[in-house]
PALUM-677819 format. One line per 3 residues: number of its first residue (from 1); their letters; for each residue x, y, z of C-alpha. Coordinates in pm, 1 decimal, m for minus. Layout:
<nodes>
NUM = a = X:Y:Z  ...
</nodes>
This chain:
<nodes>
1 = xxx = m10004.0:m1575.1:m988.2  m9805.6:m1766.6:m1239.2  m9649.9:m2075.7:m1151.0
4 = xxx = m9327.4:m1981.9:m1325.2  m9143.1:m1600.3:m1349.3  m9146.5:m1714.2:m1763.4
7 = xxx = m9303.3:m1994.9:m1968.6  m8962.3:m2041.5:m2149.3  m8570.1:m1963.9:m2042.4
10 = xxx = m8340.4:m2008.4:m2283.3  m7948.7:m2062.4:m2204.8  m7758.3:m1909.1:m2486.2
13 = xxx = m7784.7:m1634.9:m2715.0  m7641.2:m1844.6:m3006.0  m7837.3:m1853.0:m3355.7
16 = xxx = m8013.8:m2162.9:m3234.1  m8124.3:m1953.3:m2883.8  m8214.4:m1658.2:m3019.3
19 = xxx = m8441.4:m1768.4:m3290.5  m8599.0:m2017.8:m3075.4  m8692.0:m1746.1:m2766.9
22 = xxx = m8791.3:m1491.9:m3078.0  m9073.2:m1773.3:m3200.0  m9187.1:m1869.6:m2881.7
25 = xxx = m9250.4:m1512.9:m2764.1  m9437.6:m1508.7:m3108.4  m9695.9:m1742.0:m2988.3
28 = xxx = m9751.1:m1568.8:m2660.5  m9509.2:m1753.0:m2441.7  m9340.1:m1524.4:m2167.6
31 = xxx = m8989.1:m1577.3:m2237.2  m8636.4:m1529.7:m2115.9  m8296.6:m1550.9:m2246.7
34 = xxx = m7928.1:m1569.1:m2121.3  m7604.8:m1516.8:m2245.0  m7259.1:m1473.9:m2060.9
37 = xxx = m7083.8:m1321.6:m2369.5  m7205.0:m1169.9:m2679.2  m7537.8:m1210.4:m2893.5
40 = xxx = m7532.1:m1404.9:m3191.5  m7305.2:m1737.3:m3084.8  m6967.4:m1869.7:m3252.3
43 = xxx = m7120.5:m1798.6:m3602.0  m7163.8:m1450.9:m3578.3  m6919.4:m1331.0:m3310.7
46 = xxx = m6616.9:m1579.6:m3358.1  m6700.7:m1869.3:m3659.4  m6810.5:m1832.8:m3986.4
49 = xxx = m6899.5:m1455.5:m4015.0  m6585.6:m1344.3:m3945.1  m6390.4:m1629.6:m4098.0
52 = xxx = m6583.0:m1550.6:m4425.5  m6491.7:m1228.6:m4407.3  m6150.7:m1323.3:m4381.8
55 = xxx = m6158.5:m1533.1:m4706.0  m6270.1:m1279.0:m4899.2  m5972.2:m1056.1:m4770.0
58 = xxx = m5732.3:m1370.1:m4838.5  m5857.3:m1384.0:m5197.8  m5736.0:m1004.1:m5308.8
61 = xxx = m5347.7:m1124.5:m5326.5  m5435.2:m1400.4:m5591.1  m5706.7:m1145.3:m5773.6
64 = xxx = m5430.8:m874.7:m5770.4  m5188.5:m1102.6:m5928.5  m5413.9:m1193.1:m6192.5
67 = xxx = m5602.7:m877.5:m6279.4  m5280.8:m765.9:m6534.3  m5391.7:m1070.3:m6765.3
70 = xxx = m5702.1:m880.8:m6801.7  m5578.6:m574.9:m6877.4  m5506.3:m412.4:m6562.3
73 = xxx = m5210.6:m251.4:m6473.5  m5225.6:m193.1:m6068.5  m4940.9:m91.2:m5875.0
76 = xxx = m4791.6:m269.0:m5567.8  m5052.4:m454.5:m5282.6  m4959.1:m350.9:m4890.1
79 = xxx = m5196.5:m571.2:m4682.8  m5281.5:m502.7:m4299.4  m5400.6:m702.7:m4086.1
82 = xxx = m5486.3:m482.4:m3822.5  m5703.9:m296.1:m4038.5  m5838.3:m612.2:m4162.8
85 = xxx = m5964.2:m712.6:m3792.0  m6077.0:m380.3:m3739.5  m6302.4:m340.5:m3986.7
88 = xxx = m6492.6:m665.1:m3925.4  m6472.3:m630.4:m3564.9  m6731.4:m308.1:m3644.3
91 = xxx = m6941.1:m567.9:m3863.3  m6922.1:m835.4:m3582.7  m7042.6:m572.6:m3310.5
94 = xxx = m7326.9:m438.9:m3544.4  m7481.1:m793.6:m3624.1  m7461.2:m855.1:m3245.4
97 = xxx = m7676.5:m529.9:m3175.4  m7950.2:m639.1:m3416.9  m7941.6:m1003.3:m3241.2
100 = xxx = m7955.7:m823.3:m2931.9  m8272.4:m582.0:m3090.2  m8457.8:m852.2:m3250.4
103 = xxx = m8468.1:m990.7:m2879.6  m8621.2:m671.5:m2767.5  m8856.0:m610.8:m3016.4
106 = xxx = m8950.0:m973.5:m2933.0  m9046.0:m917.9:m2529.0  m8785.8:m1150.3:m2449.9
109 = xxx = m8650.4:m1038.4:m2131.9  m8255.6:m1047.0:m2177.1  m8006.6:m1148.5:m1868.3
112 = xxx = m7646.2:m1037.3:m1962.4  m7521.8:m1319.7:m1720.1  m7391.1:m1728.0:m1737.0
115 = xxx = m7730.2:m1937.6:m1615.0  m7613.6:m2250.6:m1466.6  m7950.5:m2533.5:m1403.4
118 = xxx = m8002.9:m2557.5:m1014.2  m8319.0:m2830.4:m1097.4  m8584.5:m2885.0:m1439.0
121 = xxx = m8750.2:m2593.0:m1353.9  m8463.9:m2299.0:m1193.1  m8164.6:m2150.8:m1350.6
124 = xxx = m7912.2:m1968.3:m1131.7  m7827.2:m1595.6:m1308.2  m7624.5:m1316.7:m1154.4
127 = xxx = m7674.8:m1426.2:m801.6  m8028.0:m1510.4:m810.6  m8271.8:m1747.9:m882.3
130 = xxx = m8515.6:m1764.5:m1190.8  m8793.6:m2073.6:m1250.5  m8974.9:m2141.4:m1602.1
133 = xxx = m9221.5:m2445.0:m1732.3  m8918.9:m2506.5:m1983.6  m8539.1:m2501.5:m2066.7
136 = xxx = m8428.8:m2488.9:m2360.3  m8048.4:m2528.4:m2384.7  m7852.2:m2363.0:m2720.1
139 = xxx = m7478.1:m2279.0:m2523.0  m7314.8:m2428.0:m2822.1  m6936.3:m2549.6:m2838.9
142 = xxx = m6564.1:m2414.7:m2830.9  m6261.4:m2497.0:m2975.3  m6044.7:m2832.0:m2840.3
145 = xxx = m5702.4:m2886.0:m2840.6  m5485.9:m3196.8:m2805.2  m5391.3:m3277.6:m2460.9
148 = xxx = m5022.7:m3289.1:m2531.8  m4720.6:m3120.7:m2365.7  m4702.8:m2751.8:m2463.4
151 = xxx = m5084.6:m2707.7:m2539.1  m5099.3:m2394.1:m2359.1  m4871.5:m2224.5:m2635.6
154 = xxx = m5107.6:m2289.0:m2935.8  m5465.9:m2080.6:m2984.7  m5752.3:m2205.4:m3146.9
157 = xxx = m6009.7:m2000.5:m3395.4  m6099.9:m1823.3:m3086.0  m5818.0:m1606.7:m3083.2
160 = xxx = m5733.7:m1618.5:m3427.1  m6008.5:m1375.8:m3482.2  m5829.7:m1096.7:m3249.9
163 = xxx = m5430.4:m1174.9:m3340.2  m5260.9:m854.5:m3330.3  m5067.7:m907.8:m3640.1
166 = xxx = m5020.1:m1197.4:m3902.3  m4730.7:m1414.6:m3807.9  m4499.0:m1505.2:m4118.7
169 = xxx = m4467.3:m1839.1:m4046.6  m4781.2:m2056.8:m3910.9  m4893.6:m2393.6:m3846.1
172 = xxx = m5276.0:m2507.0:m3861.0  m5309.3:m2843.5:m3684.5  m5602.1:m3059.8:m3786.1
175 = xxx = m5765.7:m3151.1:m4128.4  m6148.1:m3062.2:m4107.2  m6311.5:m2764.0:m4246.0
178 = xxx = m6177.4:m2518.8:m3980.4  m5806.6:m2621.4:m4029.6  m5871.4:m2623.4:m4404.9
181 = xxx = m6055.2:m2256.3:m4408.5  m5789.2:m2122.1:m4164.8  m5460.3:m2253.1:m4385.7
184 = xxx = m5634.0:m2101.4:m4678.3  m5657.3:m1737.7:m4539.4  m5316.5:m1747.7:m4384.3
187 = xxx = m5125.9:m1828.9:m4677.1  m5387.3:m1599.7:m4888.0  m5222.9:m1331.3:m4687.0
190 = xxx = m4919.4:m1433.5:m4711.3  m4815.4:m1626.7:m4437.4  m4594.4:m1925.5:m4492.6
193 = xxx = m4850.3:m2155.2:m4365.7  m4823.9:m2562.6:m4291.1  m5170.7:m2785.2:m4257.3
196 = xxx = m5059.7:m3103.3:m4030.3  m5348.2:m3322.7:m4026.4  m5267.0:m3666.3:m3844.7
199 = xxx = m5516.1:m3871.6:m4076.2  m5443.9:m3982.2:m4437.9  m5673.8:m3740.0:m4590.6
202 = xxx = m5822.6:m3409.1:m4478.7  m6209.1:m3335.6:m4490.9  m6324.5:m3658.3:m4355.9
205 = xxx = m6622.0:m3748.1:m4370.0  m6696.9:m3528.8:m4709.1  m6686.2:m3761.2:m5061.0
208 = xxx = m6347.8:m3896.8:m5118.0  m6302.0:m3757.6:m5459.5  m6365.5:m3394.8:m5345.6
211 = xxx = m6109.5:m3443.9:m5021.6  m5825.1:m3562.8:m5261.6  m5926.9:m3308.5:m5554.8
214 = xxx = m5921.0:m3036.1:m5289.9  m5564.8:m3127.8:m5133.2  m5399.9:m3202.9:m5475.2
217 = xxx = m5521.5:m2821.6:m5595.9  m5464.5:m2690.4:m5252.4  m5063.1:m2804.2:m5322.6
220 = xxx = m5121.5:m2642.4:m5665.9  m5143.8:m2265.6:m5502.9  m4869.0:m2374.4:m5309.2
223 = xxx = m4981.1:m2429.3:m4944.8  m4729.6:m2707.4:m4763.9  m4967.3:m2996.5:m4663.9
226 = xxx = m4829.3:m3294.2:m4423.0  m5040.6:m3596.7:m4330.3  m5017.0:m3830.9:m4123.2
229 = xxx = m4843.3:m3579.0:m3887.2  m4912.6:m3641.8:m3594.8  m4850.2:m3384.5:m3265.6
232 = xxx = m4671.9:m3490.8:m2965.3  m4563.2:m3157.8:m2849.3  m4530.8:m2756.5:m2862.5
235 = xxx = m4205.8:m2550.7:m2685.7  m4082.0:m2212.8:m2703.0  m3777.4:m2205.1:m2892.2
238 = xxx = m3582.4:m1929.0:m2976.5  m3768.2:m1701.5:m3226.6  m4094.7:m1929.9:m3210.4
241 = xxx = m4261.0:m2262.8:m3110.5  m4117.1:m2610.6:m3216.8  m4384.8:m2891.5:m3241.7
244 = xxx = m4248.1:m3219.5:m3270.3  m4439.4:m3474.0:m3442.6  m4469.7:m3860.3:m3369.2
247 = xxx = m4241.9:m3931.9:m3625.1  m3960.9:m3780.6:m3460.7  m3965.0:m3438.0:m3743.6
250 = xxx = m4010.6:m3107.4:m3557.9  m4109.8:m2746.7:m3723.3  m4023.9:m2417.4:m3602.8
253 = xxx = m4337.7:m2129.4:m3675.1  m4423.7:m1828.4:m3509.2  m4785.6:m1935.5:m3454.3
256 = xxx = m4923.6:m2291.8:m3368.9  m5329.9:m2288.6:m3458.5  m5493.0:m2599.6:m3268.8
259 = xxx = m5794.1:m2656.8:m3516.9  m5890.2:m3062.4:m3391.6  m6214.5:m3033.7:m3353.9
262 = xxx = m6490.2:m2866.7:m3110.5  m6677.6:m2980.7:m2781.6  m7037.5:m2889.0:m2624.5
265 = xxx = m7027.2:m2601.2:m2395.8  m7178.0:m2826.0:m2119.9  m6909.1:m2759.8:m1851.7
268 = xxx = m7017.8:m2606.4:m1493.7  m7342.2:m2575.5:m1693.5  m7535.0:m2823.7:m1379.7
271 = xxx = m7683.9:m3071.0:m1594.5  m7647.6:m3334.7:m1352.4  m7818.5:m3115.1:m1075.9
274 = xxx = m8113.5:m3142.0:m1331.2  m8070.4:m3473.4:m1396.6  m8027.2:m3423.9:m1784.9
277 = xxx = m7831.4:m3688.9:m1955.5  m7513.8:m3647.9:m2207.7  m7245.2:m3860.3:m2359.9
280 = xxx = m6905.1:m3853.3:m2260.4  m6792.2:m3554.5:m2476.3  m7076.9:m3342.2:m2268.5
283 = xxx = m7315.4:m3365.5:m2551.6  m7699.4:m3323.1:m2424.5  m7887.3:m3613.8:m2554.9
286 = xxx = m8187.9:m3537.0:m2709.5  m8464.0:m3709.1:m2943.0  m8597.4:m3574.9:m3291.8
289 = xxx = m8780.0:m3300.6:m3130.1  m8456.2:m3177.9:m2904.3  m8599.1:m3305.3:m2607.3
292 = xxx = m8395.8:m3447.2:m2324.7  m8454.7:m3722.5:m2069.4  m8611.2:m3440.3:m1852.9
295 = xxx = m8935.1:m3333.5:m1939.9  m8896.4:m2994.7:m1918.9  m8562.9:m2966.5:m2045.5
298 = xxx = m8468.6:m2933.9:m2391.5  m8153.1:m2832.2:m2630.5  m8054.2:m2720.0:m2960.8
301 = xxx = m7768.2:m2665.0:m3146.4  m7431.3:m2780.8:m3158.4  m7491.6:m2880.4:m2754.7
304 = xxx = m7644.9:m3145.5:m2872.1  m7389.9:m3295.5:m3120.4  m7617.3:m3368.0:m3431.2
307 = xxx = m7497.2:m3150.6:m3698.5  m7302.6:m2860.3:m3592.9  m7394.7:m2584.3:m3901.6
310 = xxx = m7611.2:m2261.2:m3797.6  m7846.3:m2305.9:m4052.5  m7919.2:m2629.1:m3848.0
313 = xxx = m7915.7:m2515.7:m3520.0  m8222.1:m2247.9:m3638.3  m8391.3:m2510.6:m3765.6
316 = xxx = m8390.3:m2664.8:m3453.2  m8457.3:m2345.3:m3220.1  m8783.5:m2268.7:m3479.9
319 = xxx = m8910.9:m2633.2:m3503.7  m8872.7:m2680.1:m3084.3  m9108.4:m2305.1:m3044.6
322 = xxx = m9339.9:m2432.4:m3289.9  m9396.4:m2765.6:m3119.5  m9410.7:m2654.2:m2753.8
325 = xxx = m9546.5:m2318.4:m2782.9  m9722.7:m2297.5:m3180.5  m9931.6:m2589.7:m3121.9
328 = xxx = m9768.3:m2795.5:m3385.9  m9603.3:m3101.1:m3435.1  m9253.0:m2986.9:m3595.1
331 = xxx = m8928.1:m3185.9:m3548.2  m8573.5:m3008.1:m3760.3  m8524.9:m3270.4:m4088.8
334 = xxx = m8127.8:m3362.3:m4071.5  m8181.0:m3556.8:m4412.5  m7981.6:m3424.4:m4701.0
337 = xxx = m7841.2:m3114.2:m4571.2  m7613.1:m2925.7:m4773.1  m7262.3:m2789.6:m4658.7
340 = xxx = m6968.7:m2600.8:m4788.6  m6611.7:m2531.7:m4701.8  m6472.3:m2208.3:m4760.6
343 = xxx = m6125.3:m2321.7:m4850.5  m5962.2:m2193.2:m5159.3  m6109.8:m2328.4:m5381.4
346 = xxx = m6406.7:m2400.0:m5215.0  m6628.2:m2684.4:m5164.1  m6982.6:m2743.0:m5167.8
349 = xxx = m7214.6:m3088.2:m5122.2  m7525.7:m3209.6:m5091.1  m7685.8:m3548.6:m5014.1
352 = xxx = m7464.1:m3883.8:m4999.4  m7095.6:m3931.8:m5049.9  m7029.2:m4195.2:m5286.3
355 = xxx = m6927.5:m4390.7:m5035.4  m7247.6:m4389.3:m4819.6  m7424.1:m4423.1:m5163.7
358 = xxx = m7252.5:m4743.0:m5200.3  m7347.2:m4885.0:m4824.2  m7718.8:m4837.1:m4922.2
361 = xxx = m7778.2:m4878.6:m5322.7  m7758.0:m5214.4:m5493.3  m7624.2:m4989.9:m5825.8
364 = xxx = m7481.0:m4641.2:m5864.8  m7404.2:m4395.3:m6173.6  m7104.7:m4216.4:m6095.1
367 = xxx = m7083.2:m3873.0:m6302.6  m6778.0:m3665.7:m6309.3  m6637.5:m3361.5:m6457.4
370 = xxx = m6276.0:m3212.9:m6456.9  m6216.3:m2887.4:m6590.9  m6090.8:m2524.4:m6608.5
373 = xxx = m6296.4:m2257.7:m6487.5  m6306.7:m1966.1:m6786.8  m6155.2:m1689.1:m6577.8
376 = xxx = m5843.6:m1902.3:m6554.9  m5822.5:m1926.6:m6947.4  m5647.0:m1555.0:m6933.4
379 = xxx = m5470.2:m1623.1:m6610.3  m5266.2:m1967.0:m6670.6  m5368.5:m2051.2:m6298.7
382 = xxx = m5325.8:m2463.0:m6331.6  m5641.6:m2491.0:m6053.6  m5960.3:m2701.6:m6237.1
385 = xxx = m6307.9:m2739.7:m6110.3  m6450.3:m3082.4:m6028.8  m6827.4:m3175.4:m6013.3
388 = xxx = m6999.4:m3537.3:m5936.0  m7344.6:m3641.7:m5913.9  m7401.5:m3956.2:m5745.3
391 = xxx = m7711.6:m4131.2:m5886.2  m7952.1:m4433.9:m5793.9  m7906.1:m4628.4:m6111.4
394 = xxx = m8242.5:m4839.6:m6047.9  m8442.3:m4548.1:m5964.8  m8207.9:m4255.6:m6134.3
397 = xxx = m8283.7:m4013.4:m5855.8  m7979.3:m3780.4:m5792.9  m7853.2:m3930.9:m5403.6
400 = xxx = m7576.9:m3673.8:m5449.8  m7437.2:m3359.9:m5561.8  m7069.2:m3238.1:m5504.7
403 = xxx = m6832.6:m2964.7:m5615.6  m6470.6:m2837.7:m5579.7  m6413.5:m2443.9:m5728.6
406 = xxx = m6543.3:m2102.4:m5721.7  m6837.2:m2066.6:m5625.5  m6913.9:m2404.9:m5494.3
409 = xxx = m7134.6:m2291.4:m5201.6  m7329.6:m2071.1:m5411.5  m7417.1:m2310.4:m5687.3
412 = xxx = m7482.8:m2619.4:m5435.8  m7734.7:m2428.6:m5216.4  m7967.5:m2383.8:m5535.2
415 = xxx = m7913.6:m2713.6:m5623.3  m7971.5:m2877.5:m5314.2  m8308.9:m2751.9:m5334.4
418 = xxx = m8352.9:m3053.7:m5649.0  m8177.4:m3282.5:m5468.0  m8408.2:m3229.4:m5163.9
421 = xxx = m8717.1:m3269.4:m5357.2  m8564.5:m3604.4:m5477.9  m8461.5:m3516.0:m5849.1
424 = xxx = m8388.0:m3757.9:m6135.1  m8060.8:m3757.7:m6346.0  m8333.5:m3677.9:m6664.0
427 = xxx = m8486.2:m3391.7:m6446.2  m8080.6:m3228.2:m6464.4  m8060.5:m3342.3:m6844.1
430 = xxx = m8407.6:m3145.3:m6926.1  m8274.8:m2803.1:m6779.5  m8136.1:m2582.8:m6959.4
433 = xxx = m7749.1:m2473.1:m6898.1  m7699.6:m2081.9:m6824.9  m7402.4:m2018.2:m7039.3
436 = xxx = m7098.6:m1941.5:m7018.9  m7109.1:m2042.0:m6650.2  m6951.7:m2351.3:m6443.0
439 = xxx = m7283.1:m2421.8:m6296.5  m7418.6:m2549.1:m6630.5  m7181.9:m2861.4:m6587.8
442 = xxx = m7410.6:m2981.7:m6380.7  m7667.5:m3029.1:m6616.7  m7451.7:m3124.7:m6909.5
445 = xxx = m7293.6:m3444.6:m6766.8  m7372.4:m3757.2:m6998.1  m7035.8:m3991.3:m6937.5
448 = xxx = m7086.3:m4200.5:m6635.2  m6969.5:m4514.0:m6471.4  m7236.4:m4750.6:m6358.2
451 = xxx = m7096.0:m4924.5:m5981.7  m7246.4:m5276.4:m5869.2  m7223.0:m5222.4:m5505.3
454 = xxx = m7226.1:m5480.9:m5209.0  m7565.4:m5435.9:m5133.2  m7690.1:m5621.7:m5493.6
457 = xx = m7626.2:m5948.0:m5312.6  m7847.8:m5872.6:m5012.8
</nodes>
């Protein structure tokens, strides 16, 4: 008789979960999985498959308003929102059946139930007790809002994603890429809509030129941004909520969207009772292969805190079945990973901000580009692209690549592939442009400005 009921239990049927119980199964481990809500984690069920589709939705007012320059006479837009949410709550529920499927088609045996550790080896589920030779934790994160007075007025993405009707007047609180995204499809649609972000800048932690580009064309299509705003509290007024900031201003809206940041989903989850370790926040502390302090016990995913992007998370969830269960030696690489924001415009980067460039480089060449993407040539529309490459100037290898405007995420990914592979500045000269396109900026870039950073007098 086997020692355990399964070789593997995963907790979580996130992207990170699911992918690592699918692998393992591959290689002959007996596997089970658990998940307390729906298949497929906040990317597929409430994150960025739904919030993408809702960009794309937000982008037909602007494209309607512009199609008459090219030659198209269309009569009067009516958007709803109900339909809206409808129709990608059908796309939501049939990507969760296929996670769900691929599961099955696996031999993963699938418990529709929380699973709470009881010790390294047992997982309580529905009221009974299940053992396995490993743990593999992927339960992900939720939404956090600031503990201030009135907190339990405001939602978070959560329920954004199932909001009855659009609000006319709405406030997104916060200034990373969720606040950013969200502000972006509510005034798309045609909400008045108000970012408050508390710092001096939004998109921290993303290249400085990109996060003031973005806000200054962001103001450009109109949307009403306010930093240094800081919360203090949210009451029911009259026709709406009033937050008052710390400055002593207030704003009345119909809708106050707390978008401040996320936490693990480590709560009630028993990771003392199994002695794993975590930080303060409730993050699971792992090393580069996603194992814990416990031998037996491992995590993926944005439990862990490293970098919270699905793309990621898989990496993690495939690399951990490999190494445990494939016979290999696999850890996830978190060097150079590329990221985009689906604001409006959008943003897309890869590699080092200029200003980690400049902590680690004795010299830099600084390339940038400002300019106005064709389609807007008919339209008037005052928005510009902007593109940088940050490059070693001793070595000329391309450290970083960065864009602001359509199409950002698209072009990036392709060319994150040469910035991976550790590309020169010549190796972008020698390609060929496609044109007329925006992407062949990239490889036409010859003005630059050479930076003597602190580290030449190390």
């Amino acid at each position: 008789m086997a020692e355990f009921d399964y070789d593997l239990f995963v907790i979580g049927g996130g992207s990170g979960g699911v992918r690592a119980a699918r692998i393992a199964a591959g290689h002959g481990a007996r596997v089970a999985i658990a998940e307390e809500y729906r298949f497929g984690g906040t990317c597929v069920i409430r994150g960025c498959v739904p919030k993408k589709l809702l960009v794309y939705a937000s982008h037909f007012r602007e494209e309607h308003a512009e199609a008459a320059h090219y030659g198209w006479d269309v009569g009067p837009a009516h958007f709803s929102w109900p339909r809206l949410i409808a129709n990608k709550d059908r796309e939501i529920a049939r990507l969760e059946g296929l996670y769900r499927k691929g599961q099955e088609s696996a031999g993963v045996a699938i418990f529709d139930s929380r699973a709470v550790l009881a010790d390294p080896h047992t997982v309580h589920v529905t009221g009974r007790k299940v053992t396995a030779g490993k743990i593999l934790i992927a339960t992900g994160g939720h939404p956090w809002k600031p503990q201030i007075p009135g907190a339990e007025l405001m939602i978070t993405s959560d329920e954004a994603f199932h909001l009855e009707d659009l609000p006319p007047r709405i406030l997104v609180l916060g200034g990373g890429y969720i606040a950013v995204e969200f502000a972006g499809i509510f005034h798309g649609m045609g909400a008045r809509t108000t970012l408050a972000y508390r710092g001096e800048q939004i998109l921290r932690g993303f290249d400085d030129d990109v996060r003031h580009h973005l806000h200054g064309e962001l103001q450009k299509g109109h949307l009403d941004i306010r930093l240094q705003a800081d919360p203090v509290s949210v009451e029911r007024v009259t026709g709406g909520l009033k937050t008052v900031f710390a400055d002593g201003s207030t704003m009345e809206t119909d809708l106050v969207m707390a978008a401040t940041g996320r936490r693990p989903n480590t709560s009630g989850l028993g990771l003392d009772a199994a002695g794993v370790a975590h930080d303060a926040d409730g993050a699971v502390k792992v090393d580069a292969y996603s194992r814990t302090n416990v031998p037996s016990v491992f995590a993926v995913g944005d439990v862990t805190n490293r970098i919270a992007l699905t793309p990621v998370a898989i990496r993690e969830g495939h690399a951990f079945a490999d190494t445990e269960f494939g016979g290999m030696d696999r850890k996830a690489d978190h060097d150079c990973v590329p990221s985009a924001v689906f604001s409006q415009p959008s943003v897309g980067g890869v590699g080092l901000t200029e200003a980690e460039a400049r902590q680690r480089f004795a010299r830099l060449d600084i390339y940038r580009s400002t300019f106005t993407p064709m389609k807007n040539t008919l339209t008037g529309m005052a928005q510009k692209t902007l593109m940088k490459l940050i490059v070693d100037a001793d070595s000329d290898r391309v450290l970083g690549c960065h864009m602001v405007g359509p199409d950002a995420a698209e072009i990036v990914q392709g060319l994150a592939i040469a910035v991976k592979m550790g590309a020169t500045k010549a190796d972008f000269d020698a390609t060929v442009a496609i044109h007329p396109s925006a992407a062949e900026e990239f490889v036409t870039m010859r003005n630059k400005e050479t930076v003597t950073t602190a580290q030449a007098a190390d």
